[in-house]
C-alpha positions as CSV (number, residue, x, y, z in Angstrom):
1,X,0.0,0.0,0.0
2,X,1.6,3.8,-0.6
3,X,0.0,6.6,-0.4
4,X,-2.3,8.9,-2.8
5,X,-3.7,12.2,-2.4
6,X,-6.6,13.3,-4.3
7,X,-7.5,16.8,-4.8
8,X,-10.8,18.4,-5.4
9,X,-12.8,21.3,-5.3
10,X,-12.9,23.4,-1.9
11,X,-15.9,21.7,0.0
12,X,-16.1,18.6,-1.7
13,X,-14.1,16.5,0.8
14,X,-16.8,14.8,2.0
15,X,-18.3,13.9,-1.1
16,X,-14.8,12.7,-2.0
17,X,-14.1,11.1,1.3
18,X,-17.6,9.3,0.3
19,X,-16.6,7.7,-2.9
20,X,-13.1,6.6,-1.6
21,X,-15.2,4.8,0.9
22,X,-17.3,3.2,-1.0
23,X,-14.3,2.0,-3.0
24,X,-12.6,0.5,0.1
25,X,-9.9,2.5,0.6
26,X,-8.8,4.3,4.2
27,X,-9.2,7.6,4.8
28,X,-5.5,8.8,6.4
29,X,-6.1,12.9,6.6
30,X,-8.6,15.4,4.9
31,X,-7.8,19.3,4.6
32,X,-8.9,21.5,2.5
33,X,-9.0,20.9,-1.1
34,X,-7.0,17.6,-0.3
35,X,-7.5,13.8,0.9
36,X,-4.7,11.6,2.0
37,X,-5.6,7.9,1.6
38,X,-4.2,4.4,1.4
39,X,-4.1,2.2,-2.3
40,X,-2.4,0.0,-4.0
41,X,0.1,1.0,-6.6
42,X,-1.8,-0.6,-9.4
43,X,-5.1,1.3,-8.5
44,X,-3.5,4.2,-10.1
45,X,-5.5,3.2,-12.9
46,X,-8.8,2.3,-10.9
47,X,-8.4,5.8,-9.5
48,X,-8.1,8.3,-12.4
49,X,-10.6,6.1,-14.0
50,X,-13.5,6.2,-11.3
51,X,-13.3,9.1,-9.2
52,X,-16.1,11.8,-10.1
53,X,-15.5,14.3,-7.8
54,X,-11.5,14.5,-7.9
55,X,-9.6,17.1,-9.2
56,X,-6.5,14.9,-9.6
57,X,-4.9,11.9,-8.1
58,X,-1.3,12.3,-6.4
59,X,1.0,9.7,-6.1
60,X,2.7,10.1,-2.9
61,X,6.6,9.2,-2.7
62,X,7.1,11.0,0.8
63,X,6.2,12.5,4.0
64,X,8.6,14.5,5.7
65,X,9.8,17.5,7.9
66,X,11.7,20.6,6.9
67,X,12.4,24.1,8.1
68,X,15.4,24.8,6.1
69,X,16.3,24.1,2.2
70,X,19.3,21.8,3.5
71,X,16.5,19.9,5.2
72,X,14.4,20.3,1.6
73,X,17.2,18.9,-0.4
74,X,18.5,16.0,1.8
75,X,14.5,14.9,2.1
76,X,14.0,15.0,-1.6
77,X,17.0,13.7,-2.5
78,X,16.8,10.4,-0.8
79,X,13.9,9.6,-2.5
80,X,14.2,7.0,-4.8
81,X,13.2,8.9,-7.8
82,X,15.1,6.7,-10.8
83,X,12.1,3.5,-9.7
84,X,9.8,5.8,-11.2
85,X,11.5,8.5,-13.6
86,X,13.1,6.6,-16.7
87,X,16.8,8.1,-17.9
88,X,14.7,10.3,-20.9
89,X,11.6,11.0,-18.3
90,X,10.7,15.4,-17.6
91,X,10.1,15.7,-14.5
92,X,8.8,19.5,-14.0
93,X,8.0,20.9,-10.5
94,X,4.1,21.6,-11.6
95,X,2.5,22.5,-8.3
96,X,4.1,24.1,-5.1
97,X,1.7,25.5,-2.0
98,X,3.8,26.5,1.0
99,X,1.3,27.5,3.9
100,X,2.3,28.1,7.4
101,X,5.8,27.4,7.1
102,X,9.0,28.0,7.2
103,X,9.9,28.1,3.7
104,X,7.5,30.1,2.2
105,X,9.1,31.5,-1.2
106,X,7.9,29.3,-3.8
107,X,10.4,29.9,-6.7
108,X,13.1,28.9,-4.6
109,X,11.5,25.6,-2.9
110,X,10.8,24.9,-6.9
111,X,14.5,25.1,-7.8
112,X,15.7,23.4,-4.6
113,X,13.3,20.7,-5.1
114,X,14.7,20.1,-9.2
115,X,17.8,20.2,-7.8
116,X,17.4,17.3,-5.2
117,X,15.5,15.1,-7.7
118,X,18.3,15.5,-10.4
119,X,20.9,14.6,-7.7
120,X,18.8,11.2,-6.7
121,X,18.6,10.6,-11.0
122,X,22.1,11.2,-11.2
123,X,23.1,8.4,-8.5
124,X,21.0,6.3,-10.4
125,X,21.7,6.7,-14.2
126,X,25.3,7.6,-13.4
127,X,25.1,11.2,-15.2
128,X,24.4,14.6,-14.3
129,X,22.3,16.2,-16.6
130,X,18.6,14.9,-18.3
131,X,17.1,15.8,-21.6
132,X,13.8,15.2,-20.4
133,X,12.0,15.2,-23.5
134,X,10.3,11.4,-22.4
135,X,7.4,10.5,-20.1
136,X,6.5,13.7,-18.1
137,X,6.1,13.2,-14.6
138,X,4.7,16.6,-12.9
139,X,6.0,16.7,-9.4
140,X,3.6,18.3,-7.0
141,X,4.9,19.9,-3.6
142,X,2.8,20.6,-1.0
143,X,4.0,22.6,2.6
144,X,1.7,22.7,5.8
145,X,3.2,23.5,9.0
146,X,6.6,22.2,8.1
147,X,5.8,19.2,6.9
148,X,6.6,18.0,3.2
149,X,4.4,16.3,1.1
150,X,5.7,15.0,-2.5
151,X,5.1,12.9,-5.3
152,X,4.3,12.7,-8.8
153,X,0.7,13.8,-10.4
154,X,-0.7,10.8,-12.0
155,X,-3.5,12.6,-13.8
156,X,-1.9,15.1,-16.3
157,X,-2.4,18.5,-17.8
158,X,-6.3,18.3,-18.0
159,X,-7.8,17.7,-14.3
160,X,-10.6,15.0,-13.7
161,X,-13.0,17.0,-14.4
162,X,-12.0,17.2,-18.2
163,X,-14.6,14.2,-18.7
164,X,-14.2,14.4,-22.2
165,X,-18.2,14.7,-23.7
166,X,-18.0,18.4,-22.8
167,X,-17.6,20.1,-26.2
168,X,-20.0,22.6,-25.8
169,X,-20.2,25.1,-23.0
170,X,-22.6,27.6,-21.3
171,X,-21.7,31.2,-20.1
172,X,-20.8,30.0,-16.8
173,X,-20.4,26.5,-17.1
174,X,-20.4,24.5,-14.0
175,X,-17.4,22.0,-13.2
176,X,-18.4,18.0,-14.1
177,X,-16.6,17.2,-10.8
178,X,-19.2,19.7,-8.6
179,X,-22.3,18.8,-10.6
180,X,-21.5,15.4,-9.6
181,X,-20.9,16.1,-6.3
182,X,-24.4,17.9,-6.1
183,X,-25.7,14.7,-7.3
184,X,-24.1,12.3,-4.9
185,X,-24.6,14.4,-1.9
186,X,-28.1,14.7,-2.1
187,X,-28.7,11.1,-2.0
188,X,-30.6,11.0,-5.1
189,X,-31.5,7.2,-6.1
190,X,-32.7,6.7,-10.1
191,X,-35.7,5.3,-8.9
192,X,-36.6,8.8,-8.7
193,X,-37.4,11.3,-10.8
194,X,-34.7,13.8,-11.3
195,X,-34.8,17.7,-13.1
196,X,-32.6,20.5,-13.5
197,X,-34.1,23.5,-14.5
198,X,-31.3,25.5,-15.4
199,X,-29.6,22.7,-17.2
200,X,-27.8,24.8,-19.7
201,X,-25.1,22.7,-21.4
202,X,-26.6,19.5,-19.4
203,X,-23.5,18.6,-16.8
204,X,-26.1,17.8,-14.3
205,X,-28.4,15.8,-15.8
206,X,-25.6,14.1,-18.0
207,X,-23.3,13.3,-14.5
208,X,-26.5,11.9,-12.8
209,X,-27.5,9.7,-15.9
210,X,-23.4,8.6,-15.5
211,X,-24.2,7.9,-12.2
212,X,-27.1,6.3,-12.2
213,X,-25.5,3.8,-15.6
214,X,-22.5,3.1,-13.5
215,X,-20.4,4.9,-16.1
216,X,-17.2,5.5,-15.2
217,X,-15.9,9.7,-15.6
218,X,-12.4,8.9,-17.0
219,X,-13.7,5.7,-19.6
220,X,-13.0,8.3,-22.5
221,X,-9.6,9.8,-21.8
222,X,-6.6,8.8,-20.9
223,X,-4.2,10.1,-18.3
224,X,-0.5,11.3,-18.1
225,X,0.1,8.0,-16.2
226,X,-1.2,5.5,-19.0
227,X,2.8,6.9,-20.8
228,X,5.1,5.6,-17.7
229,X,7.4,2.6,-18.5
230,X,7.1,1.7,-14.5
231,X,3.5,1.2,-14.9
232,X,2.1,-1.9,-16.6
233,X,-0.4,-0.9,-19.4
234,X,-2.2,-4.3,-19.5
235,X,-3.6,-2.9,-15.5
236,X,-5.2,-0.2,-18.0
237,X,-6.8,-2.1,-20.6
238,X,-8.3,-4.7,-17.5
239,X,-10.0,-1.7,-15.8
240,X,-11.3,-0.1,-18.8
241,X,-13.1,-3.1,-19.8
242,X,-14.0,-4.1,-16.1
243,X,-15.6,-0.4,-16.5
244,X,-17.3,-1.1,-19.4
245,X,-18.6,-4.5,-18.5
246,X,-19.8,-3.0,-15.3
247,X,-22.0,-0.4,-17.5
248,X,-26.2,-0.9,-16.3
249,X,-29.2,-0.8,-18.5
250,X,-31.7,0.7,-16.0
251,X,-34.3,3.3,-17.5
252,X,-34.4,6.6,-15.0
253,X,-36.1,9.5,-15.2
254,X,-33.8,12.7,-15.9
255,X,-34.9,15.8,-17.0
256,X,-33.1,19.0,-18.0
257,X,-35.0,22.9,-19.1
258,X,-33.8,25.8,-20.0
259,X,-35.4,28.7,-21.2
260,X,-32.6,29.0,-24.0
261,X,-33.3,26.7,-26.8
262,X,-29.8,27.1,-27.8
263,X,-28.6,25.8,-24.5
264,X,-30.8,23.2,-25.0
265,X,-29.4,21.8,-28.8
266,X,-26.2,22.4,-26.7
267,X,-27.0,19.9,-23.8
268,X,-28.0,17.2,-26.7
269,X,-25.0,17.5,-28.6
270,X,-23.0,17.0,-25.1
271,X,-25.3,14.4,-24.2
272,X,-25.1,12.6,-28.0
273,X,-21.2,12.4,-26.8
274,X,-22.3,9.5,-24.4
275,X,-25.1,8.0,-26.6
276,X,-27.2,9.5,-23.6
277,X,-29.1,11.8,-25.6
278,X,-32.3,9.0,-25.7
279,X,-31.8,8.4,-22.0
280,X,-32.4,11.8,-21.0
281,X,-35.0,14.4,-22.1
282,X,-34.3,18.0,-22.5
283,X,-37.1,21.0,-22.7
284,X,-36.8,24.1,-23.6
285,X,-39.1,25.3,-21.0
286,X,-39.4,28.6,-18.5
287,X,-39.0,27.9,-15.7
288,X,-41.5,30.2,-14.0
289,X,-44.1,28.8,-15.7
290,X,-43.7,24.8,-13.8
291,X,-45.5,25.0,-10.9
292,X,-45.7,21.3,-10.1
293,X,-43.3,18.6,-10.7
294,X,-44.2,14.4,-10.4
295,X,-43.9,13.0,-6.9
296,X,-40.8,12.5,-5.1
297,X,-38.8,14.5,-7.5
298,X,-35.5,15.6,-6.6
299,X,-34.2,19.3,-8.2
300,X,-30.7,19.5,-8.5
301,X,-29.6,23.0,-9.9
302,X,-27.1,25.5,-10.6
303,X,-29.5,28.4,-11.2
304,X,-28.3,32.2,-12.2
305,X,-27.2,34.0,-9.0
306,X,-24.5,36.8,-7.8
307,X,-23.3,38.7,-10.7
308,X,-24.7,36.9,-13.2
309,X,-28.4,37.5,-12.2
310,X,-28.9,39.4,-9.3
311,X,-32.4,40.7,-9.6
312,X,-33.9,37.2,-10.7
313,X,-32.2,35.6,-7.9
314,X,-35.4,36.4,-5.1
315,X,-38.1,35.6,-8.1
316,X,-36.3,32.1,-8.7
317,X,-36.2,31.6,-5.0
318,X,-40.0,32.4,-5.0
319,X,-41.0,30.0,-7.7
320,X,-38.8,27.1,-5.8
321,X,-40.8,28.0,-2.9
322,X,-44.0,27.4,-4.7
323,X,-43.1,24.2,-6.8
324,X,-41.2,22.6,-3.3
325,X,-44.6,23.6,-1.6
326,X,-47.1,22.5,-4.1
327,X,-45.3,19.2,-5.5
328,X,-45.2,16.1,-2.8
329,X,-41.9,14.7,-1.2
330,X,-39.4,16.9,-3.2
331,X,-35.6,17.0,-2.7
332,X,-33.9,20.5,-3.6
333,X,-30.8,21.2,-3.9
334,X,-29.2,24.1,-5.7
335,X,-26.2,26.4,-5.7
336,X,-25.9,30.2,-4.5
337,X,-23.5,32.8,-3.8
338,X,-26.0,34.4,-1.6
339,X,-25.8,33.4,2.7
340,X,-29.3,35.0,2.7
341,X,-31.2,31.8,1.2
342,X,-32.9,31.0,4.3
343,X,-34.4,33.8,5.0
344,X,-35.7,34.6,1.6
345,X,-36.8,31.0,1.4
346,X,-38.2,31.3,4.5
347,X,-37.6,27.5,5.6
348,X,-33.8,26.7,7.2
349,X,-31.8,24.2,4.9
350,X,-31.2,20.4,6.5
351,X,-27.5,21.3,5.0
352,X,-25.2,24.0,3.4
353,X,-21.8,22.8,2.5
354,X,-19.4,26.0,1.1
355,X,-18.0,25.1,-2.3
356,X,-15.4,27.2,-4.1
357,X,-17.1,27.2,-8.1
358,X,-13.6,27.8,-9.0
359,X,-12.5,31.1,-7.3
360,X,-16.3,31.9,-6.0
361,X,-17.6,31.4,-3.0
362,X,-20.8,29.7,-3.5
363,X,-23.2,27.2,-0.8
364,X,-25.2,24.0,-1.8
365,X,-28.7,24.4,0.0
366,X,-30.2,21.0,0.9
367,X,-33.8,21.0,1.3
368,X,-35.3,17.3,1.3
């Protein structure tokens, strides 16, 4: 077993503590943004494959203490970095976050770090300078408190969230990795009916019919880890077909509106990506005119709010008062920059979880 950590949107840790869970792996240490767990090597694959609410997936090669860059070096150094970097491998220092520490300047914990690394390679392949124009292997460096955490991002450039059916966007499109979050966190089952009604590209309804089909996020991409020598492809292949073969059937009830028929050709085409577009029906509708909704519905939304729509924001608040009132055992949960909810709603939340939309502050009201 080593260890991984998986990063994700600010807020999601539980939902991503959640899945890991459910995948039988141990929980070591959660902060923000991050999750330390336990895994096999080999689930590497399994990881970047399955995950829906991960940012990326961190191999971790060490854990250690350091106030001072002779501590920095000598800790980094005597990793064993040649088991994983072939002689032709780039290994760039992608990601360094220093916070409440001693070393704090960034640019020189990045040089120190490439530094160490090339003086572990060179005791390995017997030289002292690398091309690196093989295998990438981004290095990611995290400081809290004094205490070093390294290893190698196993995911690549494009973040788990990249899914890969996303070709067409809205104006403010809503990360696959938080509209599946929404999804799992509010215990929606596919026995249920489930509606968006501000669907706009479709990430919702698409990530709950993914969901719901047992599809796994990363089946149509590959990662920066399927390219490393150490690694054993044939791992790959047997969990990409485990994934497929593991695909359900089940007919579900999932429906996306917008009032923008444009948005709405858009959601099909993204939804055509998967072959979903059958599965899931798309309306161009307003929503203001829906008063009622079939019986124990859920409503999972990102509606407009903050800058985007500020004077709609109480008349959308309104109207979900009046559908959640009028329509039996409905689920809501939606997505707002505003701490006001409540009281313009008039009815206290069972749950708010803060979640950075990428630099926003926004909060997931859970009304069941």
């Amino acid at each position: 077993m080593i260890k991984y950590l998986a990063t994700c949107a600010s807020g999601l840790e539980g939902a991503l503590c959640k899945e890991l869970r459910n995948m039988d792996y141990k929980i070591l240490h959660t902060i923000r943004g991050r999750v330390l767990f336990e895994a096999p090597i080999e689930d590497v694959f399994k990881l970047n494959l399955w995950l829906r609410t991960a940012e990326r997936v961190i191999m971790v090669l060490k854990q250690f203490k350091a106030e001072n860059f002779d501590e920095l070096f000598d800790g980094i150094s005597q990793i064993s970095w040649g088991d994983y970097i072939n002689k032709k491998g780039a290994f760039p220092i992608a990601k360094v976050k220093s916070n409440k520490s001693k070393l704090f300047s960034l640019s020189d914990i990045q040089a120190v770090s490439k530094k160490a690394i090339v003086a572990s390679l060179s005791r390995k392949y017997k030289i002292k300078t690398f091309e690196e124009k093989g295998p990438v292997f981004p290095v990611h460096l995290y400081i809290k408190k004094d205490i070093v955490t390294i290893g190698i991002d196993t995911t690549g450039e494009n973040g788990l969230h990249k899914r890969g059916y996303r070709i067409y966007v809205s104006e403010a499109p809503l990360r696959e990795t938080i509209a599946a979050a929404m999804v799992l966190l509010s215990n929606w089952n596919s026995e249920n009916p489930l509606w968006d009604p501000f669907c706009g590209s479709g990430t919702i309804p698409i990530e709950a019919s993914m969901i719901a089909l047992n599809i796994a996020p990363g089946l149509f991409r590959k990662f920066i880890c399927n390219y490393w020598p150490f690694l054993d492809s044939n791992l790959w292949k047997f969990e990409v077909e485990k994934a497929k073969s593991s695909i359900k059937s089940n007919d579900f009830s999932i429906t996306g509106s917008d009032i923008s028929a444009k948005m709405i050709e858009i959601a099909i085409l993204n939804a055509k990506n998967l072959k979903l577009h059958k599965k899931i029906k798309f309306e161009n509708k307003n929503f203001f005119e829906i008063t009622k909704i079939p019986p124990k519905s859920w409503i999972i939304t990102n509606p407009p709010y903050g800058r985007r729509l500020q004077t709609q924001e109480s008349q959308i608040l309104k109207q979900f008062k009046k559908i959640f009132e009028g329509s039996e055992d409905v689920s809501l949960h939606f997505l707002s920059s505003s701490e006001k909810i409540p009281k313009v709603f008039e009815k206290k939340p069972r749950k708010t979880i803060t979640i950075y939309n990428s630099s926003l502050k926004t909060y997931l009201y859970q009304y069941w």
